[in-house]
N, C-alpha and C positions, 0 to 999 in steps of 0.2 A: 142535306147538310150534315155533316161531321164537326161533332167535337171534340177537339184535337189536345192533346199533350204532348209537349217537344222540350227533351230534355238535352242542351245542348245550343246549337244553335245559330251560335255567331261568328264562325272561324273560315270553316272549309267546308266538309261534307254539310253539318247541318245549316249551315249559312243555304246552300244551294238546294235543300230538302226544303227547308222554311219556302224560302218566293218562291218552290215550286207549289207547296201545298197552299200558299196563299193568294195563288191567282187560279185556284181553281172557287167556282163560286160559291157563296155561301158557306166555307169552312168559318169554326170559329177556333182559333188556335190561343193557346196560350204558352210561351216558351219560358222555362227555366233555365236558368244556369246562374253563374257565380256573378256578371254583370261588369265584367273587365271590361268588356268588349263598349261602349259608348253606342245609345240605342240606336241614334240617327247612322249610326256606320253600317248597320245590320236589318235594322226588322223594317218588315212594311205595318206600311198604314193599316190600322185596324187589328193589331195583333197584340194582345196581351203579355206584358212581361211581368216576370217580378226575380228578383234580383234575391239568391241563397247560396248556400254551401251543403251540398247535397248528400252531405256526408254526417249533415246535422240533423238526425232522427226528429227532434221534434220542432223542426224549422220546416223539414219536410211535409209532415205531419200537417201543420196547423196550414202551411201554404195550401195544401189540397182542401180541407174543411170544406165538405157540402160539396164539393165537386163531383162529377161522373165524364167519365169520356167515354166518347166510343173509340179512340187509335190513340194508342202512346210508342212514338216512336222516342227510344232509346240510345243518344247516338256516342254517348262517354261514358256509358258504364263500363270502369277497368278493375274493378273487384267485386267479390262474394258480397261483401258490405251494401256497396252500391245500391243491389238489387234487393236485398233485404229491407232494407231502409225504403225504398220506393214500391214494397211490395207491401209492408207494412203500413204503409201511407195511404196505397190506396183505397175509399171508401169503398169500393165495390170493381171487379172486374172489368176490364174493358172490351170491346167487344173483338178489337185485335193489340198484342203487343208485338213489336219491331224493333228487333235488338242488335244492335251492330256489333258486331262482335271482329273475327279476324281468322284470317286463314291461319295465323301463329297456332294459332289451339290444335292443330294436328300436330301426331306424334312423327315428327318425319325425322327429329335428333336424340329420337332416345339412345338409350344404351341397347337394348335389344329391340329393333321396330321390326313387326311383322313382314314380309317378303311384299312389296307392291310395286306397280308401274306407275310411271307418270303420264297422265297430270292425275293430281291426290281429288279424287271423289270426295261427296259429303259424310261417305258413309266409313271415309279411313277412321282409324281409333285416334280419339282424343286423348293426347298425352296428361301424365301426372303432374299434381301439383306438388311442387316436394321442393323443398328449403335452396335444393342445387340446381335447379331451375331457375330462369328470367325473371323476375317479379311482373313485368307487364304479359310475358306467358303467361304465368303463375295468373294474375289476378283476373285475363280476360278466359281461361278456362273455370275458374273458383264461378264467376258472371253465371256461364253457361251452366254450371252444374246449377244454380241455384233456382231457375228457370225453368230449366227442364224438371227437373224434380217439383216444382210446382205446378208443370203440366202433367207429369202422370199422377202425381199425386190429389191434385184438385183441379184438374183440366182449363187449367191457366193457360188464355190462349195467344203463346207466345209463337215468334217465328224468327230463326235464325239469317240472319245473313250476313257471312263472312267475307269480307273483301280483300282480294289482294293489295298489293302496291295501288294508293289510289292519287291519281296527280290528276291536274288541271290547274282554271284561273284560281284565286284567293288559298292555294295551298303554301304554308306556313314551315313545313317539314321542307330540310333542305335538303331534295330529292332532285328533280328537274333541273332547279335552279343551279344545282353544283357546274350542269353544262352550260348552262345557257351565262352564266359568271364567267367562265374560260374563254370559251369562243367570242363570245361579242366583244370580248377585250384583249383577243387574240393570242391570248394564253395557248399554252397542252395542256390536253383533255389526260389526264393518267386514269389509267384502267389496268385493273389489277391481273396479274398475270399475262394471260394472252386476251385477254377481255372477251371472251367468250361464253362466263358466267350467264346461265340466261332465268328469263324470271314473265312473268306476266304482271299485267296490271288495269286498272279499269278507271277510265273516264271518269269527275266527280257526276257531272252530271247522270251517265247513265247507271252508278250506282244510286244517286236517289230515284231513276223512276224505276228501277228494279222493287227500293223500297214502296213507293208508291203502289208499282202493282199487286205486290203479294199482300198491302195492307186492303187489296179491294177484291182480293180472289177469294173463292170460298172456302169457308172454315179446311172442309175435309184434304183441302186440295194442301193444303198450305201450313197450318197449325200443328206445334210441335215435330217442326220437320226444322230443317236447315238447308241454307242458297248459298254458291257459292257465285261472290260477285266477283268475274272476271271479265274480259273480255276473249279468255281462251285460247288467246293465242303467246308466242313466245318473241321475246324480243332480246338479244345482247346487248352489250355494253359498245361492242363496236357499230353493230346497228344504229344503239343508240346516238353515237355520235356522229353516225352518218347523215338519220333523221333532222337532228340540228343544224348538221351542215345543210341541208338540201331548205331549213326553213329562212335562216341567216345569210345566205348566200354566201360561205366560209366555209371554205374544207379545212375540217379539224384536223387540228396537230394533234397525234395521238402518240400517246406514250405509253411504257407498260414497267411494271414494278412486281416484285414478289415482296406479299404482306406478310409474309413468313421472315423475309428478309430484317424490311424496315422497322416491325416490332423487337424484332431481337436487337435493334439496334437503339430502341428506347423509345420508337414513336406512338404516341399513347392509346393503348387499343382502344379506349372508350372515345376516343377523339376519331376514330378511322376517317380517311377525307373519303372514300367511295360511298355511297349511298345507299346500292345494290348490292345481291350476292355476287360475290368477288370468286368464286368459282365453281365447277358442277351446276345445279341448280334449281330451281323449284317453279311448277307452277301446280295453278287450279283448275280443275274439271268445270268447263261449263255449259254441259249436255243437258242437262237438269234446267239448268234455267230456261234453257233455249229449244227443248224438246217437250217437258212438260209445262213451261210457262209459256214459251213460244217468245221468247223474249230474244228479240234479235236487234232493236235498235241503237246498236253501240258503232262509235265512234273508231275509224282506224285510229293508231299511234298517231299516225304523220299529221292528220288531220287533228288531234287532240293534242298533242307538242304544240302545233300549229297555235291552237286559244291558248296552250298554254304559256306560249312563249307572247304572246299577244298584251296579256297580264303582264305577264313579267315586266317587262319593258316598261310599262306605266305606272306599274304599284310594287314590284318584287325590292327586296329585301336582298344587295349586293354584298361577297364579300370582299373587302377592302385589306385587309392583313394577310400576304403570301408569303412573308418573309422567312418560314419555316418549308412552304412547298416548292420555291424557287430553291432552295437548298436541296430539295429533292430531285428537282428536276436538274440542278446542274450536275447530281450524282446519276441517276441514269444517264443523262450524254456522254459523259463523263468513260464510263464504265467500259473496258478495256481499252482504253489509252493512258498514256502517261501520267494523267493529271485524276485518274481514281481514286488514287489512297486520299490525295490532300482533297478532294470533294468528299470523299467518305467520313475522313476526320471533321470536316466541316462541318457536318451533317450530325454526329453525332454529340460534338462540342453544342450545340446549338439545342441539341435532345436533351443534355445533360442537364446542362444550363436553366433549360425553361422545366425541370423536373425538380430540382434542386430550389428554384424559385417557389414553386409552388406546394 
């Protein structure tokens, strides 16, 4: 039997880490988190909650009281804080920690990044934390340092796992979904540039039993190391809407755009409609997982779209307001014939507009 700590829980990844650690026998788990989530939507039978702000030192604190676990899986720590606060709490070490962290924490955009090949190993340099940085970079490297420094320094037995792009059912990020909204309503798919941006990504499910397994492998093997949770291989944007097509029985209308273009023209970078990287591209090394963990039970794409589009369709979260991308799309059709400039004014009237409003 294990006694379990799961910080997180009710959304996506920990939604699907939970019922896995709960139907193994005799776990006794207890989940925290803020308690948005409505218990009967999430937790199984026989699982302790309690409902905090994790952010609150001595809410923290008094929640743990008397407790001991032996596995604290980690799965929304996104700053230094976080873990400070959850580190402070604990009465005593646990026999394993399991901290989710994120392929972002490598230095692949600094200003000067060391000379490397792709795909980025565990062992590329973790970039700076510095004011002109992302803040969710920023805060899930500040996590990791705080962690590790507690594992050289009092052999806090923590263990990294950074996941790429992670999709499937009960995913909330509007990722997958971007396609599967166009197509099943027979929209164009726009993909940025020539859509050949490419990227990896990993199954929710085989990232938690990735988690599972390194929480049951031995200390030596595992603690104070970092896994990169992929599935290793590389997928595009045109790929991707091929996959769609072949699960929807719909060949995608694809379109393409430069986001060099449409931003200069006022469309709001923090709003961008693609999901993915939009050109060149990035994936993760997953030789590590798969060589020294031996972990090979993952999911193709086709087949993982597949649940994920399975979900969707039942439970996903559609978007209904096109009224600025159909403006877009009639400026790419649009675009060297006669009717481009008054599509392009349109486009930008419409940019102006909803910027000025806001």
């Amino acid at each position: 039997m294990a006694n379990i700590l799961l910080i997180g829980g009710s959304r996506f990844i920990g939604k699907h880490l939970l019922h896995k650690l709960a139907a193994i026998p005799d776990n006794k788990i207890l989940v925290l988190n803020r308690g948005n989530i409505p218990n009967a939507d999430y937790l199984p039978s026989g699982v302790d909650h309690i409902a905090l702000d994790r952010n609150d030192q001595d809410a923290m604190a008094q929640a743990l009281q008397g407790m001991n676990f032996d596995l604290v899986f980690d799965i929304c720590a996104g700053t230094a804080e976080h873990c400070e606060i959850l580190l402070n709490s604990l009465e005593s070490a646990p026999t394993r920690h399991i901290h989710v962290s994120t392929g972002s924490v490598y230095d692949i955009y600094g200003e000067d990044p060391p000379v490397y090949s792709l795909p980025v190993d565990e062992d590329f340099p973790i970039g700076r934390i510095h004011e002109d940085e992302h803040p969710y970079m920023n805060g899930k490297r500040g996590a990791e340092k705080v962690l590790m420094e507690a594992n050289k320094d009092a052999g806090y037995p923590v263990v990294m796992v950074r996941p790429t792009f992670v999709y499937g059912p009960d995913n909330y990020i509007y990722r997958e979904a971007y396609f599967f909204d166009r197509i099943s309503q027979d929209r164009p798919i726009i993909l940025p540039n020539s859509g050949n941006g490419f990227f990896d990504m990993v199954y929710v499910d085989d990232l938690a039993d990735l988690m599972i397994l390194v929480s049951q492998l031995p200390a030596d093997q595992v603690v104070g190391r970092a896994f990169n949770g992929t599935k290793g291989d590389v997928i595009t944007g045109n790929m991707y809407a091929k996959v769609v097509g072949n699960i929807t029985g719909k060949t995608p209308d694809v379109l393409y755009v430069d986001p060099a273009e449409i931003l200069a023209m006022g469309w709001p970078e923090t709003d961008f409609f693609y999901p993915y990287i939009p050109e060149g591209g990035m994936f993760q090394d997953a030789r590590r997982i798969e060589q020294e963990l031996q972990f090979t039970s993952q999911l193709h794409y086709a087949e993982g779209l597949k649940q994920a589009y399975a979900w969707w369709s039942e439970h996903g979260k559609r978007q209904d307001d096109f009224d600025r991308e159909n403006l877009l799309i009639d400026y790419i059709r649009a675009k060297g014939t006669e009717d481009e400039d008054a599509a392009k004014q349109a486009l930008q009237g419409y940019l102006q507009d909803a910027a000025q409003a806001s």
